[in-house]
Structures are given as structure tokens and as C-alpha cells.
MIRO-132029 format. One record per residue: residue number from 1; x negated, z negated, y negated of N, C-alpha, C in turn. Coordinates in nm, 4 decimals. Layout:
BEGIN
  torlum       n_u       n_w       n_v      ca_u      ca_w      ca_v       c_u       c_w       c_v
     NUM         X         Z         Y         X         Z         Y         X         Z         Y
...
***
This chain:
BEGIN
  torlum       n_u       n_w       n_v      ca_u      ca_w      ca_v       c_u       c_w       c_v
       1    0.2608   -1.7866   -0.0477    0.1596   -1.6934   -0.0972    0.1623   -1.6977   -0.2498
       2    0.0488   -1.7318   -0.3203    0.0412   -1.7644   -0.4361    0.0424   -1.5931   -0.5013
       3    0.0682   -1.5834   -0.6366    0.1100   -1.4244   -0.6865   -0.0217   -1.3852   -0.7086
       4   -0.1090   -1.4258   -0.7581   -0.2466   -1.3840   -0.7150   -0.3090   -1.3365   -0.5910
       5   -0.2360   -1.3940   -0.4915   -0.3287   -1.3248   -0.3666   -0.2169   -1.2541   -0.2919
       6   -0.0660   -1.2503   -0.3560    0.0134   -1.1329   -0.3195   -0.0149   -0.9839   -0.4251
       7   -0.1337   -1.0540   -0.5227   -0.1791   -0.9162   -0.6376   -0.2701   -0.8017   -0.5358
       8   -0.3424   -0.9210   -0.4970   -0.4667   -0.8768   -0.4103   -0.4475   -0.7727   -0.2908
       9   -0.3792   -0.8210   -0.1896   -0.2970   -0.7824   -0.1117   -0.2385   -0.6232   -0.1195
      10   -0.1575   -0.6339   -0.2775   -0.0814   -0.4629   -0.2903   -0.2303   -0.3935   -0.3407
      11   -0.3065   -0.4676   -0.4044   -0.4079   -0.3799   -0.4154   -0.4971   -0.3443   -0.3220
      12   -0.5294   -0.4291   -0.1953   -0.5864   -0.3570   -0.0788   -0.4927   -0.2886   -0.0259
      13   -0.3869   -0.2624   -0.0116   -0.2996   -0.1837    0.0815   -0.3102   -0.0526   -0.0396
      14   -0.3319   -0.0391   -0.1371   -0.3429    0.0714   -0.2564   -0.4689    0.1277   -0.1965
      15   -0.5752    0.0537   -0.2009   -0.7300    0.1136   -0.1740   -0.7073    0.2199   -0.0164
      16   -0.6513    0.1006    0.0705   -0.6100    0.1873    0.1955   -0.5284    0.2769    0.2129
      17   -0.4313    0.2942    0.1778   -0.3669    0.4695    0.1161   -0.4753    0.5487    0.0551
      18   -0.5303    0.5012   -0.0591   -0.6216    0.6079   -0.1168   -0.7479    0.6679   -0.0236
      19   -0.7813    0.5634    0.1096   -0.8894    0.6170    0.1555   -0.8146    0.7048    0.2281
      20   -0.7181    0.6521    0.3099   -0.6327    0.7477    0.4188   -0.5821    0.9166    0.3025
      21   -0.5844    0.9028    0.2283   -0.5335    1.0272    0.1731   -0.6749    1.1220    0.1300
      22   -0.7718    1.0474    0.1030   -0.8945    1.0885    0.0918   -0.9407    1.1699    0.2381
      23   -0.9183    1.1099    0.3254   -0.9665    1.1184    0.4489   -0.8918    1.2838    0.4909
      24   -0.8096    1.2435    0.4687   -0.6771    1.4163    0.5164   -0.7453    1.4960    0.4610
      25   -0.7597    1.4219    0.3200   -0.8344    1.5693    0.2576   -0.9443    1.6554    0.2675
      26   -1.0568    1.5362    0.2844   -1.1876    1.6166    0.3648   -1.1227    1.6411    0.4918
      27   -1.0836    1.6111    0.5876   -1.0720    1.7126    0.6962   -0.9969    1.8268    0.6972
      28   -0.9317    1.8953    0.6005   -0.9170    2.0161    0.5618   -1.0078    2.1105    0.5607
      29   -1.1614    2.0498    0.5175   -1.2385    2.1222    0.5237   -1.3660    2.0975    0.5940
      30   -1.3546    2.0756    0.7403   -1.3952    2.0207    0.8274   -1.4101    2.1665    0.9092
      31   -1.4878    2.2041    0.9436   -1.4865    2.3362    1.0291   -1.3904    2.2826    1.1892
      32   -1.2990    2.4311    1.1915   -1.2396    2.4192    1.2877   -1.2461    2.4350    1.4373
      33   -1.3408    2.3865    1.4866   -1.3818    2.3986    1.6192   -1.2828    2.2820    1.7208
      34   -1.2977    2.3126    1.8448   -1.2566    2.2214    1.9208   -1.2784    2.0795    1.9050
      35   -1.3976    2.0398    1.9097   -1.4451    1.9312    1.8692   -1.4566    1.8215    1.7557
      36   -1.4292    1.9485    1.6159   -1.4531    1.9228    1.4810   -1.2595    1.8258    1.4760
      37   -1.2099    1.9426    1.5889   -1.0581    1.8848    1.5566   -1.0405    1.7475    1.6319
      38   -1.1575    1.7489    1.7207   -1.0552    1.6279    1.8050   -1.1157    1.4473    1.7077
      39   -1.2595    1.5309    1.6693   -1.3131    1.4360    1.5931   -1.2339    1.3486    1.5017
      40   -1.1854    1.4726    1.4112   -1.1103    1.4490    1.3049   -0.9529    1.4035    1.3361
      41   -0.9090    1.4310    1.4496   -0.7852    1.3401    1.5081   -0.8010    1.2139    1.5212
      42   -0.8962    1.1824    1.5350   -0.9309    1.0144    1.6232   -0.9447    0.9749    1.4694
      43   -1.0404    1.0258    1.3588   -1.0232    0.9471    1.2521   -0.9471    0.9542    1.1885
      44   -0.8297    1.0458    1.1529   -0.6888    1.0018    1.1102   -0.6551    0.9065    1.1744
      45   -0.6042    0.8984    1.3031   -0.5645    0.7985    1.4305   -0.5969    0.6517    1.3791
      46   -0.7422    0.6453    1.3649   -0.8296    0.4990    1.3538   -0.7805    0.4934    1.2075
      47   -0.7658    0.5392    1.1428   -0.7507    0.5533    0.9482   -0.6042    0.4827    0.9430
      48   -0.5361    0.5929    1.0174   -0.3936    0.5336    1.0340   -0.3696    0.3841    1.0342
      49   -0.4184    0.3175    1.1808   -0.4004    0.2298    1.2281   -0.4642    0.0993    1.1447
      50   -0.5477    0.1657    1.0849   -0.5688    0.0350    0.9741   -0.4738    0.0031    0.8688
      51   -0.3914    0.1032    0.8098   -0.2726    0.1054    0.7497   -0.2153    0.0188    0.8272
      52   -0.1385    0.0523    0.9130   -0.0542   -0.0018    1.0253   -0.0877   -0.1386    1.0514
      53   -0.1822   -0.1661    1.1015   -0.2103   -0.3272    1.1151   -0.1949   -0.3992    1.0373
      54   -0.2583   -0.3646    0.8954   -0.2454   -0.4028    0.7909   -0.0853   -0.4765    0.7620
      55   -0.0348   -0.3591    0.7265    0.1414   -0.3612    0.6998    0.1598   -0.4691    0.7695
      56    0.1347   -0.4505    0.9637    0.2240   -0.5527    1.0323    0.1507   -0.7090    1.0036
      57    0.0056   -0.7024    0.9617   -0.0057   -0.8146    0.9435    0.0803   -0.9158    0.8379
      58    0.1979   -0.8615    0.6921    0.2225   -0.9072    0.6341    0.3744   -0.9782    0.7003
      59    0.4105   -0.8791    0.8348    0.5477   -0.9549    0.8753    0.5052   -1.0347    1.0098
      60    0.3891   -1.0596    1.0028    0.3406   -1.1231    1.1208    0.4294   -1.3148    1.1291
      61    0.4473   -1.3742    1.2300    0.5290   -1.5115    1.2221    0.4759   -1.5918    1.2637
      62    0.3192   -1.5567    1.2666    0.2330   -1.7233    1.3041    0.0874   -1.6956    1.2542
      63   -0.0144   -1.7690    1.2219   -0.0811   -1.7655    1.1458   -0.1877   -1.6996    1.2918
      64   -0.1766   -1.7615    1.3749   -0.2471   -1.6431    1.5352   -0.2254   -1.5190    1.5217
      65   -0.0511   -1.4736    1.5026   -0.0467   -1.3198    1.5076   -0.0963   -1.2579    1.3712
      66   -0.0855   -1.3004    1.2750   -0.1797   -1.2662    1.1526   -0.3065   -1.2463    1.1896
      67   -0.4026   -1.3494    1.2278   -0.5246   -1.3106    1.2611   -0.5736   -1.2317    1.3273
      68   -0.4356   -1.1935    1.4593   -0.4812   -1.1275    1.5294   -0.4510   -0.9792    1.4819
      69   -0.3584   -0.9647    1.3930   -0.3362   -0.7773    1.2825   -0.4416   -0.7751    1.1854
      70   -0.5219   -0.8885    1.1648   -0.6417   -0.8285    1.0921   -0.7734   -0.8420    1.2201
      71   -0.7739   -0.8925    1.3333   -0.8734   -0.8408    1.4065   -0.8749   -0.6938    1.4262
      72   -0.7287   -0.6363    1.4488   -0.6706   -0.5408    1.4958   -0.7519   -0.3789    1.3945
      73   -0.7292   -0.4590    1.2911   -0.7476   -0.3603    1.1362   -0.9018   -0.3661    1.1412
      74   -1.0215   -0.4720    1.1743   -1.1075   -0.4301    1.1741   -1.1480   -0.3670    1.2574
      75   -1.0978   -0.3703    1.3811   -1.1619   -0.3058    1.5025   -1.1339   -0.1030    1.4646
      76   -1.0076   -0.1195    1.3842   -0.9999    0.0572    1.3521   -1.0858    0.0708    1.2339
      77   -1.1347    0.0210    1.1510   -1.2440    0.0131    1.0176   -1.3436    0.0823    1.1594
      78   -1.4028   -0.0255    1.1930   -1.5355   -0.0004    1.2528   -1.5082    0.1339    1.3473
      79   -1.4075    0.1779    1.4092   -1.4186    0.2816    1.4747   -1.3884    0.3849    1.3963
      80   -1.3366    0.3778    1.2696   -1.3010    0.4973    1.1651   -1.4603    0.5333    1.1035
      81   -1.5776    0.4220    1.0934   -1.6735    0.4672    1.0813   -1.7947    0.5559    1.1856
      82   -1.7391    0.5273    1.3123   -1.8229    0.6094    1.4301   -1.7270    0.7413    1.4047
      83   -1.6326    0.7820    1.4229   -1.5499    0.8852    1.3861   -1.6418    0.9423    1.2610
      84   -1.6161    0.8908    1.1558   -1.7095    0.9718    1.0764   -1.8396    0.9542    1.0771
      85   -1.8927    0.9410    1.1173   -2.0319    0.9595    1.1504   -2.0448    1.0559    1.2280
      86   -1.9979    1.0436    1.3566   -2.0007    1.1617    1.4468   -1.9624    1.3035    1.3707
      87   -1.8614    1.3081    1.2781   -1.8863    1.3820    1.2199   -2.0095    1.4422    1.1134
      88   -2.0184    1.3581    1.0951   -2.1684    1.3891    0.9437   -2.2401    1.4469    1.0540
      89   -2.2802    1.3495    1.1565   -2.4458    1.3570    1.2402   -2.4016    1.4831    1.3089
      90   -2.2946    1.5600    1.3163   -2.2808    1.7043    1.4353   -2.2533    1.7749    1.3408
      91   -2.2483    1.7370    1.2303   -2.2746    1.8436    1.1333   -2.1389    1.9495    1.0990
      92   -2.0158    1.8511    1.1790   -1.9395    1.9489    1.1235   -1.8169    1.9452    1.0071
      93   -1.8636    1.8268    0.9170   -1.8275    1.8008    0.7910   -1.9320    1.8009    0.6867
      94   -1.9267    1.9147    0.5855   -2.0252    1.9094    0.4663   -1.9146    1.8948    0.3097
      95   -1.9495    1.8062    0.3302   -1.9119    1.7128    0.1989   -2.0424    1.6250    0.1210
      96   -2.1121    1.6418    0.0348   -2.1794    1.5617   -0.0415   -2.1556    1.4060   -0.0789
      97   -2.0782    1.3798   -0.1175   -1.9965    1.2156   -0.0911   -1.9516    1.1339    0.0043
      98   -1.9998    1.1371    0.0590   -1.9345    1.1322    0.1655   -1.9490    0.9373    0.2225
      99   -2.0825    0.9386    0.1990   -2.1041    0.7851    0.1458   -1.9987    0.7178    0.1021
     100   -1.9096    0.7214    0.0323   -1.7871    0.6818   -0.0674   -1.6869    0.6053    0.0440
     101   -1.6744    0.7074    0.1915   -1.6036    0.6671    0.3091   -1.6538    0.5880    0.3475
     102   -1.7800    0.6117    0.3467   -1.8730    0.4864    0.4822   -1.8551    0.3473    0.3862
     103   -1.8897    0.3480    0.1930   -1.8824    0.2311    0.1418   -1.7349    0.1526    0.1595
     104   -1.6678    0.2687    0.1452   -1.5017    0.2067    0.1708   -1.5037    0.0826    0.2903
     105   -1.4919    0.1833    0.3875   -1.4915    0.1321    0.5469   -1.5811   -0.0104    0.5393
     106   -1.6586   -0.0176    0.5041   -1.7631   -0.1334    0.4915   -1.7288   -0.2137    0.3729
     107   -1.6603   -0.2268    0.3135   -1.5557   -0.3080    0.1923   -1.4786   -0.3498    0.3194
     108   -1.4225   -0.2646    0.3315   -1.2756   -0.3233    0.4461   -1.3226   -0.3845    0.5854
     109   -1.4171   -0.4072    0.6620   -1.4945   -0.4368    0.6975   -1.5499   -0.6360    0.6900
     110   -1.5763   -0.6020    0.5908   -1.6392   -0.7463    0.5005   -1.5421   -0.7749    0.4609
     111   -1.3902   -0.7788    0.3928   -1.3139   -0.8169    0.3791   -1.2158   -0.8833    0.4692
     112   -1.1756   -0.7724    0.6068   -1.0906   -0.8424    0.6849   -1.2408   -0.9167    0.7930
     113   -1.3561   -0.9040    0.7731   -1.4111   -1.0369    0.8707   -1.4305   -1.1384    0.8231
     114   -1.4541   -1.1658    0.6470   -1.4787   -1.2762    0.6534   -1.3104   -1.3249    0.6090
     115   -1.1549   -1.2788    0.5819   -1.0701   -1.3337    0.6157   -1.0174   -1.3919    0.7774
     116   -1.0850   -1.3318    0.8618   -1.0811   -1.3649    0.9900   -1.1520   -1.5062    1.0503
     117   -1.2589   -1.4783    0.9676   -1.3730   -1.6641    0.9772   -1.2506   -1.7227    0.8582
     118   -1.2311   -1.7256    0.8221   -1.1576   -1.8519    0.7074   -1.0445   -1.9074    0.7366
     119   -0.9966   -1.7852    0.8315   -0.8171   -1.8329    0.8675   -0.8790   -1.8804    1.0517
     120   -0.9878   -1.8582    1.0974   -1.0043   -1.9302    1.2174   -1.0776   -2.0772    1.1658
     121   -1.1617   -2.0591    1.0629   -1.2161   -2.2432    1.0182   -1.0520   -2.2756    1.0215
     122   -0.9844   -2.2582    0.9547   -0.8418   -2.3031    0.9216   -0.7739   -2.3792    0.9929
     123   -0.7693   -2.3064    1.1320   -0.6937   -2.3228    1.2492   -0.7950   -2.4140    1.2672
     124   -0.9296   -2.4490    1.3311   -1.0285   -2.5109    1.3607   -0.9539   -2.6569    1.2770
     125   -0.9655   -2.6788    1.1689   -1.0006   -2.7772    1.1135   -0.8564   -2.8186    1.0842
     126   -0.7430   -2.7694    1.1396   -0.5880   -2.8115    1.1362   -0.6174   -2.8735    1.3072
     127   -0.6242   -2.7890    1.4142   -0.6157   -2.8770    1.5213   -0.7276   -2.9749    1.5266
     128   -0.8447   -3.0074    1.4777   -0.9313   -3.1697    1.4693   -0.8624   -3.2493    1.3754
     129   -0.7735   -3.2088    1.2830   -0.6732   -3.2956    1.2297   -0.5347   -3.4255    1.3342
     130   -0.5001   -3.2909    1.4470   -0.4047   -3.3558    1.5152   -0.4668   -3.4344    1.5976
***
């Protein structure tokens, strides 16, 4: 791993703390209903787990299980954005910015898919080698 793209790296895992801590914070003020809570569980949960994948993708021991902790990480991106949505659209988060999450999520998004096409051309074009 060249120190440039181990720069890159602490700095997406930085962005992803900051959203996950962002995220706690608006749901503080998330009205407390049954629903508002379970909402807001699943998107900590999904928020979490993009952390998490993330992380394990760096001790991952084959360039498959790598790909497969950033399939992992987008699949909680994309469900951390129905989570909040469902919140916005039921109306039981009023926050004005809120956009800021959805642009996040959609950075991270476009990031781990098109690392996912590059490290599968990869693999692609290592086995038409053998």
C-alpha cells in the first residue's frame, strides 16, 4: 500500500466517524415515538456497520475477502440512506440539513462502488493472464 492511498484510507475512515457521530447527534432530536426509535436504531445499526466493514476490510487476507468488506460497507451506505429517508419522509426528524447525510452516504456510495469495479477488473484481468 503506497502512503498515499494509506493517506486516503485514514481519511475515509475520519469522514466515517464524523458521519457516524453526526448521525447520534441528530437522533437526539428525533421525536421519541415507537417508530421514530426503531427507525433511528436501524440507522445507527446500518451507520455502524459501515464503520465495521470498513475497519475489517483493512485486515482482510485475500483480495476476494477485501472486496467482499467493501460490498459489505456499501450495502449498509445504501440502507443507512432508506433509514434516513424514512425518517425525513414520516416526518419524524426536523433538521434543515439534512441533505449533508444523504450527500455523505452518496460519496461513500460512489466511492466503495467504483473501488469494487476496479478491484473486480483486477481480478478479471489477473485470471485472463493465467
Amino acid at each position: 500500500m503506497t502512503s498515499n492511498n494509506k493517506q486516503w484510507r485514514i481519511e475515509l475512515r475520519g469522514r466515517i466517524d464524523h458521519y457516524i457521530l453526526k448521525v447520534l447527534s441528530i437522533l437526539e432530536k428525533v421525536q421519541k415515538d415507537n417508530i421514530a426509535r426503531q427507525l433511528g436504531d436501524r440507522l445507527i445499526e446500518s451507520s455502524l456497520n459501515i464503520a465495521m466493514n470498513y475497519a475489517q476490510s483493512e485486515n482482510s487476507r485475500s483480495r476476494t475477502e477485501f472486496t467482499d468488506c467493501f460490498r459489505l460497507t456499501l450495502r449498509n451506505c445504501n440502507q443507512s440512506k432508506i433509514w434516513l429517508s424514512l425518517l425525513k419522509e414520516s416526518k419524524k426528524i426536523k433538521i434543515k440539513d439534512i441533505e449533508w447525510y444523504f450527500e455523505e452516504l452518496t460519496d461513500f456510495c460512489k466511492i466503495f462502488t467504483s473501488s469494487i469495479l476496479k478491484l473486480e477488473a483486477q481480478r478479471i484481468n489477473t485470471s485472463a493472464k493465467t
